[in-house]
N, C-alpha and C positions, 0 to 999 in steps of 0.2 A: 834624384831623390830615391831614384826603385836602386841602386846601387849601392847604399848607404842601408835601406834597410835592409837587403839580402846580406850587407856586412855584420848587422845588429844580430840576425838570425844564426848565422854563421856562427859567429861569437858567442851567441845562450846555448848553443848548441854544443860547443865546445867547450862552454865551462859547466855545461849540465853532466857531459862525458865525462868530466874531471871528477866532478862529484860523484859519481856512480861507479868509477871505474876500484877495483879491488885493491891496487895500489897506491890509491891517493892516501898519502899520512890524513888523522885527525884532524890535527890542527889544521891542515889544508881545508878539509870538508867546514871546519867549523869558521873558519875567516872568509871562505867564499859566501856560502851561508849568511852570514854577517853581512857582508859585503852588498847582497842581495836584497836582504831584508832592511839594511838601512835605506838602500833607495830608494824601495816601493814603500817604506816608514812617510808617513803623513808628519809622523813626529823628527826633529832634527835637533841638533846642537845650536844650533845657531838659524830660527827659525827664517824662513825663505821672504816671509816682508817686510825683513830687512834686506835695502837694497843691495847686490853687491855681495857683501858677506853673505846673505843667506845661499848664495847657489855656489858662494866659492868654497862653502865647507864640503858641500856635495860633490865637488869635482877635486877635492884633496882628499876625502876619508876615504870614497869608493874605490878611486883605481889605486890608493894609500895599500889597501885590504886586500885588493885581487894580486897587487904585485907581493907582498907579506903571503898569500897565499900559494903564490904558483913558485916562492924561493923553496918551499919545503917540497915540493914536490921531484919527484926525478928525470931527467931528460926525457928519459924514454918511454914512459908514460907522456908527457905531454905532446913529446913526437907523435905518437900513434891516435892520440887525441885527437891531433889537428890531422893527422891524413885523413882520418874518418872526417871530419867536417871542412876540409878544406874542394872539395870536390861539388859541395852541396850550391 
């Protein structure tokens, strides 16, 4: 379990860098963003008590949005990304 969350950390960490960093395109910033605020969203497409469908829309939009995000972005920006948080 402590492995899984240091992976979690890892990973906000890494896409916190993505957002902040001077080369990320808009559209990148604005679909991580998205990507973000729909999960912590209390609000969903397809509400969560419904069995089933409600948590499968949440594991299609989100990593849907991060992967849409990270195509715009360019290699080498996200290389330097991950070397900064891959160490942590």
């Amino acid at each position: 379990m402590k492995r899984i969350i240091e992976r979690v950390k890892r990973e906000l960490g890494y896409y916190r860098a993505l957002l902040t960093h001077p080369s990320t395109p808009r559209v990148s910033r604005w679909l991580l963003a998205a990507a973000i605020a729909y999960f912590l969203s209390p609000i969903d497409l397809i509400p969560d008590a419904i069995p089933m469908l409600g948590q499968l829309d949440d594991l299609l939009i989100v990593p849907g949005l991060i992967y849409a995000a990270l195509a715009f972005i360019p290699p080498s920006v996200k290389g330097e990304c991950r070397r900064k948080y891959k160490s942590l």
